[in-house]
N, C-alpha and C positions, 0 to 999 in steps of 0.2 A: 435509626435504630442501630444501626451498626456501631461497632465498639470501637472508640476513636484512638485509644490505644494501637490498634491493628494498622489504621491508618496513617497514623503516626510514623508506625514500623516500616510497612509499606515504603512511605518518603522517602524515610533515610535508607532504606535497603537500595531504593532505586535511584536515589539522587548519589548514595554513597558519600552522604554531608550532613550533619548534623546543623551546620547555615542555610544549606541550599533548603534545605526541607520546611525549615523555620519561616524561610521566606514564601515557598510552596504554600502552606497552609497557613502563614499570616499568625503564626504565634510566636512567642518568644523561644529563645534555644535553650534555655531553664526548662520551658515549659517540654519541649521536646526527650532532652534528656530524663526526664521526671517518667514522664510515660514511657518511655523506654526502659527503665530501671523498674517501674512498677511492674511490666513481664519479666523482665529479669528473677527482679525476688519471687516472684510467683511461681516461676518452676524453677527457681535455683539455678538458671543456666546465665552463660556469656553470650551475648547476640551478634556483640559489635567488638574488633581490637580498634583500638585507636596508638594508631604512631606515627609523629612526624608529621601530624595536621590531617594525617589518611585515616579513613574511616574503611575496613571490610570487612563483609561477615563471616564468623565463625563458623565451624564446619556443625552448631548448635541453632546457628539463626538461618546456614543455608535451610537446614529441617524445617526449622519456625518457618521460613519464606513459603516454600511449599502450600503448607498449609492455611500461610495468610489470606495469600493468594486466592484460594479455592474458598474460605469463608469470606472474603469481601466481594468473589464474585455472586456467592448463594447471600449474600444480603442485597445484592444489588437485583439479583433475580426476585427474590421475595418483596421488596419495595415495587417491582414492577409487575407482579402479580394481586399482590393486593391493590394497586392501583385500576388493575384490568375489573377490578372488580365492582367499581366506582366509574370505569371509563374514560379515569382521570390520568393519563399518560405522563409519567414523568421519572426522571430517571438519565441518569449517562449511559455514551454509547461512544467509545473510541474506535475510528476508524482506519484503515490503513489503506493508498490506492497504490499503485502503480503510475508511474506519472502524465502516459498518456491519460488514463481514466481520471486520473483528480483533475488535469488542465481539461479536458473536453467531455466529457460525459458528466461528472458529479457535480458540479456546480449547479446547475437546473435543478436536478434532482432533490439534494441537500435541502436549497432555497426554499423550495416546494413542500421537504417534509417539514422545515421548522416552520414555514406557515402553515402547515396542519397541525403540528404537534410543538405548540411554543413552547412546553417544561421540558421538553427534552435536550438533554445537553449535549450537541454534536463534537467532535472534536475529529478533525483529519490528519493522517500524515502521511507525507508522500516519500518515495524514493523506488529505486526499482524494484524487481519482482524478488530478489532474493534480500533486500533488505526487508522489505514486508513482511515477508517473513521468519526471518528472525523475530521481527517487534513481537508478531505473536508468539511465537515458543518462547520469547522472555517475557510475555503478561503484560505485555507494555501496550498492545492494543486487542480488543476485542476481536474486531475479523479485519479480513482485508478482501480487495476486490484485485485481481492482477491478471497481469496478461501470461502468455504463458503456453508450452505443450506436453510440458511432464507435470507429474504427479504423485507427489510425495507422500508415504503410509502417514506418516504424523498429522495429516491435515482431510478435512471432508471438504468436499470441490461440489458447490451448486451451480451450473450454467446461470451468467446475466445477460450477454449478450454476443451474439456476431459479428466480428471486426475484417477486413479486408484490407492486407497489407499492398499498397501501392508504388510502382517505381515513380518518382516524377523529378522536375529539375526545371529551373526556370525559363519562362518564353520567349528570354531574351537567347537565348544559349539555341546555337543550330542540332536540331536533332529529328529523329525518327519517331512516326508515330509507334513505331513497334521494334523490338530487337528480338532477334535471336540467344540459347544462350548461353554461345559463344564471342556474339559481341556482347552481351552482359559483364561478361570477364574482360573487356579490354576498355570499358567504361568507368572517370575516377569518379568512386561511389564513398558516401558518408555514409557512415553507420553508427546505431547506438553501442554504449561501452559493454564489455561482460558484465555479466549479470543481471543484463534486461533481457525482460520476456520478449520482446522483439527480433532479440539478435537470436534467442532460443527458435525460433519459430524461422527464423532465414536459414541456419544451421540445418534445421531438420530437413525444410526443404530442399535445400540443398543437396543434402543427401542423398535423396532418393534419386535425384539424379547425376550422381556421382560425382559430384563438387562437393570442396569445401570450402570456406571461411579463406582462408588462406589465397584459393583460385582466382577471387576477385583483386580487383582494383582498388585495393581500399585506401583512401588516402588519407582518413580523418577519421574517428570516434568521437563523439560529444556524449554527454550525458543528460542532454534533454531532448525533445525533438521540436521545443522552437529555438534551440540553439543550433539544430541539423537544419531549420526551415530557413533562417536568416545566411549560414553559410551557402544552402545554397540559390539563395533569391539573388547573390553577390558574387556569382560565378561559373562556371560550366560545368559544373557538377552535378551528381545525382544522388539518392536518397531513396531507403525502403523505406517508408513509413505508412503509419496507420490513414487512411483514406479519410476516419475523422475529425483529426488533425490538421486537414489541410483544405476542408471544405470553402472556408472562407477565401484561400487563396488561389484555389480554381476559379470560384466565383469571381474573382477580383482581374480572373488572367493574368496571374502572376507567375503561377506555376501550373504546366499542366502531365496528365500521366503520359505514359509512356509505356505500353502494353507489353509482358515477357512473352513471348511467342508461347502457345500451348503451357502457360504457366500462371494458376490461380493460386497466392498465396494468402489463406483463410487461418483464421485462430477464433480461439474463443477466450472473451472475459468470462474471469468466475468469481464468484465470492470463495473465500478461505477460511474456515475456522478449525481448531485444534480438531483432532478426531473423538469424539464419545464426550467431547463438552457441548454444553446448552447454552443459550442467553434467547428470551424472549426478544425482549427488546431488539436484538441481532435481527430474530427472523421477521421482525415487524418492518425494521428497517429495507429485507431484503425483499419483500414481498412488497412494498410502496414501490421501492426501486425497479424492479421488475415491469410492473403498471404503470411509474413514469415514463419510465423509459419506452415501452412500445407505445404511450401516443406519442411519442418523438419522433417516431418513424414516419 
């Protein structure tokens, strides 16, 4: 039902390409420009400049975007409504993780909802907490699930789950079952890069007991944490990371923890979506999720 005009719009506002979008939804770039033009003449405005192969919006189609935006998510809400009404679940649903949660938590989950619910169109994307972010306040995905210990007005935060950040480091490497921590700070430690919900959650800790980021030993930043797991299965080094992360390699005795003296570092995943926006389908998703996840435990 939706107006495929809009979608059209949509594309190229988001791909910022009159090809890329062509190819996005599989129709010719005639056929693209045409609907594009057919809003044009319809309210008499400019949507799009084109110069030099560049496509950007007008300060007429940023307006239009707005509102694109907000009528293709209430036809996407009303397709999923009328369907609740029949039973018959169907409908898209873009997600965004944080990349501890998309490698080891959502996989199960995900799997599990599309075998319950095959018309539904899952789509994920991962990066850290502050890219997630972003995807949402730019429309680019529905919700996100991230790690994290602040809390931004722009966004509604539901609890998913209890994470436990862990020291560890490989079993080949001579070391203590427990540190103090002041030898914390004299230990070469890998960490994830700014702008992970990770590195937010050792910060804060940190703080309260009057360290900072800076106090430690840091010798390395990665940007994943099986890129932190492989550097240090390969060296004498150590690593905060999330305890879910690494289950397989306790198991395996590859890597094992290493206790902060009188220091438990707890966070919480949450789901994320804009503040005073709705998506059924969101909360169907959130509410399975929820149910998967504690029989996992």
């Amino acid at each position: 039902m939706n107006d495929f005009r809009i979608v059209v719009f949509l594309s190229v506002a988001q791909n910022l390409s009159f090809t890329k979008a062509s190819n996005e939804l599989c129709i010719s770039q005639p056929a693209i420009s045409k609907h594009i033009s057919e809003i044009e003449n319809q309210y008499g405005i400019q949507l799009f400049e084109r110069a030099n192969n560049k496509v950007a919006l007008t300060n007429h189609g940023q307006t239009f975007l707005k509102f694109a935006q907000e009528i293709h998510r209430q036809y996407r809400e009303l397709e999923f409504e009328m369907n609740l009404l029949t039973q018959n679940y169907t409908g898209e649903l873009s997600i965004g993780a944080s990349t501890t949660i998309a490698q080891y938590l959502l996989p199960m989950i995900m799997s599990k909802f599309i075998g319950r619910f095959p018309d539904i169109k899952l789509s994920l994307a991962t990066g850290n907490t502050e890219h997630i972010e972003s995807l949402i306040l730019d429309h680019k995905i529905d919700m996100g699930i991230v790690e994290g210990a602040s809390h931004k007005k722009e966004f509604k935060y539901s609890l998913f789950a209890q994470d436990e950040l862990v020291l560890v480091t490989s079993t080949k490497n001579k070391r203590r079952e427990e540190v103090s921590l002041d030898e914390l700070e004299t230990l070469p430690i890998v960490l994830r890069e700014s702008g992970s919900g990770t590195l937010e959650v050792i910060q804060k800790l940190l703080k309260t007991k009057g360290l900072k980021l800076t106090d430690l030993n840091i010798i390395m930043q990665l940007g994943s944490t099986e890129a932190i797991k492989r550097f240090v299965l390969t060296g004498d080094s150590y690593a905060i990371i999330s305890i879910a992360a690494v289950v397989d390699e306790l198991r395996r005795g590859e890597l094992t923890v290493v206790e902060i003296d009188e220091i438990r570092i707890e966070r919480e995943f949450s789901f994320i979506t804009i503040n005073g926006s709705q998506n059924r389908l969101g909360d169907k998703f959130m509410q399975f999720a929820l149910t998967t996840y504690n029989k996992m435990l």
